[in-house]
N, C-alpha and C positions, 0 to 999 in steps of 0.2 A: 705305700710308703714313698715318699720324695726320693729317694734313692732305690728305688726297684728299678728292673730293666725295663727299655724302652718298648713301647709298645708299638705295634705296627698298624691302622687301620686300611684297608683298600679305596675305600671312601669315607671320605669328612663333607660335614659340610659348615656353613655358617650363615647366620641367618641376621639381619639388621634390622634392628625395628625404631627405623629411622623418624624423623616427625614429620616430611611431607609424604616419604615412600618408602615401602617394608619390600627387604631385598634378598634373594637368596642365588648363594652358588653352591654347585655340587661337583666336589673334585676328584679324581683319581690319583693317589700318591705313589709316588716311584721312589724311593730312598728319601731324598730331602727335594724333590720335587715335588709339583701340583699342576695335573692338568686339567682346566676348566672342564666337566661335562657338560653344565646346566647352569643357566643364568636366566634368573626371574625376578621382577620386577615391579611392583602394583603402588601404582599413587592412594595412597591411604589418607593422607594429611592429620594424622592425631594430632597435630598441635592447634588445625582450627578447630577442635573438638575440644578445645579444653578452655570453660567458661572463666570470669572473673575470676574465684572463688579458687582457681587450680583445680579445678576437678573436671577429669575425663566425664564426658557426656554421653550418653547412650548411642548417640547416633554411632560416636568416633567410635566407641569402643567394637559394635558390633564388625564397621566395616574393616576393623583391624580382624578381627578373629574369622570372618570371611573367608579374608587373604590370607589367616594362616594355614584353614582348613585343605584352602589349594595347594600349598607349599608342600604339606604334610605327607601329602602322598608320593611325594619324592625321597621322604628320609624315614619311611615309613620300614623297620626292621633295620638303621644302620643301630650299633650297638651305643651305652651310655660311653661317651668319652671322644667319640665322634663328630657329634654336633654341637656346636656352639653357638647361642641364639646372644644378642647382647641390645638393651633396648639403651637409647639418648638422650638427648634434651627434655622430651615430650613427658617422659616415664622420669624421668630424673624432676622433674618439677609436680608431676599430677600426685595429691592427697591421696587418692587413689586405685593410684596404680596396679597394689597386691590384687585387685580385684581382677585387675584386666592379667595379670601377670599367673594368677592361679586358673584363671579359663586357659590359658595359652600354651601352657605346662600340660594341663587334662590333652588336649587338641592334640599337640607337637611331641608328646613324652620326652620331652627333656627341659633341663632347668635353663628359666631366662635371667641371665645377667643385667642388673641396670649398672649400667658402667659411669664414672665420673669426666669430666670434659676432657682434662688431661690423660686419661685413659685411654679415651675416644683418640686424642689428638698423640698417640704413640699409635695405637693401632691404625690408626689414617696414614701414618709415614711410614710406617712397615709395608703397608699395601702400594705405597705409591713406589719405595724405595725396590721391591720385589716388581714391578710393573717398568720401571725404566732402567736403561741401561747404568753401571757404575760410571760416575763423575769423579772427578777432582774438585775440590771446594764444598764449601757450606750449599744448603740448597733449604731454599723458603716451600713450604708445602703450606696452600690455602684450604680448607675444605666449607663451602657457605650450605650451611644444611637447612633444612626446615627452623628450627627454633635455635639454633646456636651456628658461631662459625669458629672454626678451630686453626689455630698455628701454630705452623711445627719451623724449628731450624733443626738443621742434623747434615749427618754428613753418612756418607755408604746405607749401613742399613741400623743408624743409632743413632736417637734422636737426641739434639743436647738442651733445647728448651723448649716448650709445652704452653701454648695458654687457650682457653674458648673462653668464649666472649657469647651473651646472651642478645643473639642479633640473628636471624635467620629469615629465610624467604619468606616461610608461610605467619611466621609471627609479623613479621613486617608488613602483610599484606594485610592482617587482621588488623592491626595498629592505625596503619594509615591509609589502605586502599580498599577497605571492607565493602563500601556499597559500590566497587568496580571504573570508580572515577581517577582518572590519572592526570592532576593538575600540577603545574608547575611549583606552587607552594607547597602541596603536599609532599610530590619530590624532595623538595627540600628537606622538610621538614623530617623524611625516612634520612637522606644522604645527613644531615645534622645529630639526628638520633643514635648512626652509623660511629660519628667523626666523637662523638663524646663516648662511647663502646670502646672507641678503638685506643683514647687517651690512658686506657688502663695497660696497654700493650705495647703500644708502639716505639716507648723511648727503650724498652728492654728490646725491643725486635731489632734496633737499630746500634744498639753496642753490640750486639754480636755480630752484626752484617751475615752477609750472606754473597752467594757469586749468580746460580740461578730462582727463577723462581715458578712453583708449578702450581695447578689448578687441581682441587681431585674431588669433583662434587657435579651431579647434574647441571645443576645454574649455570656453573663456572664452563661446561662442555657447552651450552647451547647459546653462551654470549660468544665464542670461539665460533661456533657452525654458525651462526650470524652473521659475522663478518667473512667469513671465508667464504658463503654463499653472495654475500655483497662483492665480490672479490676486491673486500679491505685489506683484508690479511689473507695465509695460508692455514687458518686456523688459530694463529694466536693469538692472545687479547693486548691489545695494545689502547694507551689513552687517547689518541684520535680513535679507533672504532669505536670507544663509549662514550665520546660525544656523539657521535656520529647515531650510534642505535638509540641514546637517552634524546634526540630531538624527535630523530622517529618514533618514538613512542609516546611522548610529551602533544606530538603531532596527531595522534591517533588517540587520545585523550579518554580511550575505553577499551577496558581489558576484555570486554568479550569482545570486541573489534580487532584485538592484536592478532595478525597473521603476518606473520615472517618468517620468510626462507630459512630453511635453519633449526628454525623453534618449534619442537614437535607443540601440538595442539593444548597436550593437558599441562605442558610449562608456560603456556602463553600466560594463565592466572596470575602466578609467582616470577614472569620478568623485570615489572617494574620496582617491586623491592628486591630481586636479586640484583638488578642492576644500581641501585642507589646503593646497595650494600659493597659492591664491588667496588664504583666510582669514590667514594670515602675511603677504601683500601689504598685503592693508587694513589688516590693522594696525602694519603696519612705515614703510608711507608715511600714515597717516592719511586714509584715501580714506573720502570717504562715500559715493561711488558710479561705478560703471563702464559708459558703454556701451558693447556691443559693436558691431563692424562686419565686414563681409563681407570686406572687404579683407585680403591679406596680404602674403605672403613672393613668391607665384605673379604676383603682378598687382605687383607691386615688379619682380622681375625683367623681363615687360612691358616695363613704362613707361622702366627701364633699358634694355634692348636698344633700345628706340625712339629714346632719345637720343643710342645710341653713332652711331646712322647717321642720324640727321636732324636734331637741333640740339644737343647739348650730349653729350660725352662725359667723363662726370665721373672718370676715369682720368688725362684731361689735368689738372684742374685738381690731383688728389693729385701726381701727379711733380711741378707747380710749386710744392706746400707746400712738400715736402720740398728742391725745391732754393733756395728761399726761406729755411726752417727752418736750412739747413747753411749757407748761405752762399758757396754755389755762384758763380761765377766764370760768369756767361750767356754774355757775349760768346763765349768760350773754348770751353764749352757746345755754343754753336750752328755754331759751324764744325768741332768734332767730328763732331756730330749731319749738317751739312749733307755731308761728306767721306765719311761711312760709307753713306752712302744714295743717292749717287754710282757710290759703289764695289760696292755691294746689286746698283744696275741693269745692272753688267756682266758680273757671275759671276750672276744668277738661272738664268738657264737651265742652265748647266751644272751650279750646284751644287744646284738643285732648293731655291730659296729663294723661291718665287714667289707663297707664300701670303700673306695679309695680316698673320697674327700675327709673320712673318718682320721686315717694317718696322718694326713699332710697336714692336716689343719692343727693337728695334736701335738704334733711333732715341732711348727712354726708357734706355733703359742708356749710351748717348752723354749723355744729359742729364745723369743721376746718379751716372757713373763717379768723381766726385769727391767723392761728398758728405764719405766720411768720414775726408777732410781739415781735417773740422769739428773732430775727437777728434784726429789726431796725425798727423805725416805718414809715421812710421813703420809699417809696415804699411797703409796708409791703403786699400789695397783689400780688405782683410780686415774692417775698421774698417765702411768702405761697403757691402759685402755681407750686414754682420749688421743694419745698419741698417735697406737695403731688403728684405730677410726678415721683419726682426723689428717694423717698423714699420705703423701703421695707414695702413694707402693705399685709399681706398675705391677703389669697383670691381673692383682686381682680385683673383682667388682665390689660393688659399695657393701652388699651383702656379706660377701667373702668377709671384709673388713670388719664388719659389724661383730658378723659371729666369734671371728678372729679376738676381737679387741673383748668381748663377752668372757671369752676364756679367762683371759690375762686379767680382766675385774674383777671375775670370781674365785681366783688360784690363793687366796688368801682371804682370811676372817670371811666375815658372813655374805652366801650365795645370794644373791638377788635374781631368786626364784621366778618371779613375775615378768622380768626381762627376757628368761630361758624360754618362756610361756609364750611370749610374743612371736616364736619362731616357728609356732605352730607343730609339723610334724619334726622339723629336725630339732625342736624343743626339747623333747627328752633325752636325745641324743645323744645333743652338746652336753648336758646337762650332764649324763653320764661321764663324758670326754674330760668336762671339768673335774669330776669326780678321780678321775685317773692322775690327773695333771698335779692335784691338791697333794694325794698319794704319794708323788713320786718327788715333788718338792719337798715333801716332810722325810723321808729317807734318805737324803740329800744335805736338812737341814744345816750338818755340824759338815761343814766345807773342811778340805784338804785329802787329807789320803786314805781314811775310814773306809772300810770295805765295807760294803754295802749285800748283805747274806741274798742267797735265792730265794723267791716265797712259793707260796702257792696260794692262787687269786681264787674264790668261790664266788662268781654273781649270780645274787640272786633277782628278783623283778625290782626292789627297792633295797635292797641290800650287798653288802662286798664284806665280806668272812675273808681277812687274810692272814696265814700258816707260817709264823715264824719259825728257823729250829729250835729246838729244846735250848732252853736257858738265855737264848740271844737277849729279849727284852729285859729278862731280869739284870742282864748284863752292861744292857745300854738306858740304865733311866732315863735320860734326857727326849731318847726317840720314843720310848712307852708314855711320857706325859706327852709330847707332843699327840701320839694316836690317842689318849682321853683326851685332848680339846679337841680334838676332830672330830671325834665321835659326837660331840656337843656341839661342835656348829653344822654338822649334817644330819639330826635331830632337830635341826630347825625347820629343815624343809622334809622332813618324814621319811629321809634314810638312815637306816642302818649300817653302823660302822662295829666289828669286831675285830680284834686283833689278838690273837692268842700264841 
């Protein structure tokens, strides 16, 4: 349940499955601390694996699962709630994906998140924000990935705006540097591709302003150790060092040729579009200079999973924007929420609902079954469902979402069974969960101060037998017609509804 006690694990860990490189740390937690054990790292590049058409290719897919087999044996017995795997750009665009995402789950034993850009670009400033010291002022976080590049403004460790942008190394390289030639038109032609990316961003990046600004991406560290091996800088990027490195490269005019101080060997591929990607930044936001930091996406996730189970899980606070934002009806809300979770604790065992994700999600779909009563009341659960899909909810993943907003479409008139079905194993699940959810809306139905009697839940494999006392329904017609149309719209899909 969302509000059960915090849980404590010894080791977490988190896992990135980034589109040029798949990354993992393994941490040791102390109260609301984290100290690195392990730090791995393997250039995978899934995003040049992934043909015209958006779809992951055999080669990519294999050399991902490769790397996850090695990973594996490091989190091999940590318990479910521990590790957190979260895939990006590469998995956010590939048709698919579920295929590389269900080997990887078999491999790793735990569930992979494809997470949305803005999601990425809050977990990127949590890691960079846990990674440097407290500032005063606004602070710009860059992070230039394999297939996308993310910005963050925020200030301490709360981010206040969010955008990625579909522009990253290894995509760039495939774009414009594939057969290894690095010409000056071509350049351009990446630094132009860059500068029209960035027109979606830039004029919001620049009313907020900001006071510093940091780097939190390999690219972004190894154009820093570039110049500070040329002793330009002391490590930070500034726009004379990227003139500076973009002649030298421009000069050397072949990327299996690139060798520079600084630039480990498998980033030499992906510097000349990180680097046209970077030089369009500086000049699109006016940067005079950038420093990098260690911190990212990997030690974001971290610091997140640490707070889901020991002081703040910032999932609760997105479901109360949004039922804030809509204008949600709480009281109403919370005796939904408190009657389905009720009803959770009598059918778990039979109906194999005993997992954690089972409450939360049952519980936040109680919360938000209404919201999109905001837009009309006609269809108003279809309204709701595209909302919580389609809306920015930190913390949780696109999945999350999906299943999330699955609920709230189904919580009234007729289930659409074959969407449930799409979900594969937690298909029936939900299916179930919806089943509860519908329940406990219809007990609810007549709002204000109506006592709501005890029952008692029978589940059966396709059936829910529920025990009113003696004379109640004869007593409340309106709730006894209400359970005959239920029974008739869950007769659609070949459950069994009794209510005696």
């Amino acid at each position: 349940m969302p509000n059960s006690a915090p849980k404590h694990f010894p080791l977490i860990a988190a896992i990135d499955l980034g589109s040029n490189s798949f990354h993992m740390v393994l941490a040791k937690t102390d109260q609301r601390e984290i100290r690195i054990l392990e730090r791995i790292g393997e250039k995978v590049q899934l995003a040049a694996g992934i043909s015209a058409e958006l779809e992951l290719q055999d080669d990519a897919i294999e050399r991902g699962l490769d790397c996850l087999r090695r990973f594996a044996q490091l989190i091999n017995g940590l318990p479910q709630g521990a590790v957190r795997i979260v895939g990006t750009s590469s998995l956010r665009v590939a048709h698919n994906r579920q295929a590389f995402i269900q080997r990887a789950e078999e491999i790793l034993g735990h569930d992979v998140d494809v997470i949305s850009g803005r999601e990425e670009a809050r977990l990127i400033y949590l890691g960079v924000s846990h990674t440097l010291a407290d500032a005063p002022g606004k602070r710009l976080v860059i992070d230039i990935g394999g297939g996308s590049t993310e910005f963050i403004i925020g200030q301490q460790f709360e981010s206040q705006l969010r955008g990625s942008l579909q522009m990253g190394c290894v995509s760039f390289t495939q774009r414009f540097f594939k057969d290894g030639k690095v010409t000056p038109s071509r350049y351009a032609q990446a630094y132009t591709a860059a500068r029209l990316e960035l027109m979606e961003l830039e004029q919001s990046l620049r009313r907020m302003g900001w006071q510093d600004t940091v780097g939190a991406s390999g690219t972004i560290r190894s154009i820093g150790q570039a110049l500070a091996a040329a002793n330009l800088t002391n490590g930070e990027i500034t726009s004379q060092g990227l003139t500076w490195l973009k002649r030298k490269v421009l000069k050397i005019a072949d990327i299996s040729k690139i060798d520079i101080a600084g630039v480990k060997p498998e980033r030499s591929a992906i510097l000349p579009a990180g680097l046209a990607i970077m030089e369009a930044i500086f000049d699109a936001l006016g940067l005079e200079q950038m420093m990098p930091c260690d911190g990212a996406l990997r030690e974001g996730v971290l610091y997140d999973l640490l707070g889901r189970h020991q002081h703040e899980d910032v999932r609760e606070r997105s479901i109360q924007a949004l039922m804030e934002r809509s204008h949600v009806d709480l009281e109403h809300a919370r005796k939904v929420e408190c009657k389905a979770l009720q009803a959770l604790e009598q059918v778990a065992e039979a109906w194999q609902l005993k997992e954690e994700w089972h409450s939360d999600i049952l519980s936040w779909a109680a919360r938000v079954h209404e919201v999109g009563l905001d837009i009309a009341h006609y269809h108003y659960h279809k309204h709701g469902a595209y909302l919580v899909e389609h809306s920015d909810l930190a913390g949780f993943s696109r999945q999350d979402q999906q299943m999330l907003a699955l609920l709230v479409r189904g919580h009234r008139r007729n289930i659409p069974k074959e969407r449930f079905i799409e979900f594969a194993e937690e298909g029936q699940q939900l299916l179930r969960l919806c089943i509860l959810l519908r329940f406990s809306i219809l007990l609810h139905h007549i709002r204000g101060s109506q006592e709501v009697p005890d029952l008692q839940l029978i589940a059966g494999e396709n059936s829910l037998q529920i025990r009113f006392p003696e004379l109640w329904l004869e007593n409340n017609p309106l709730t006894a017609a209400d359970f005959e149309k239920e029974a008739d719209w869950l007769k659609r899909i070949d459950f069994t509804l009794e209510a005696e």
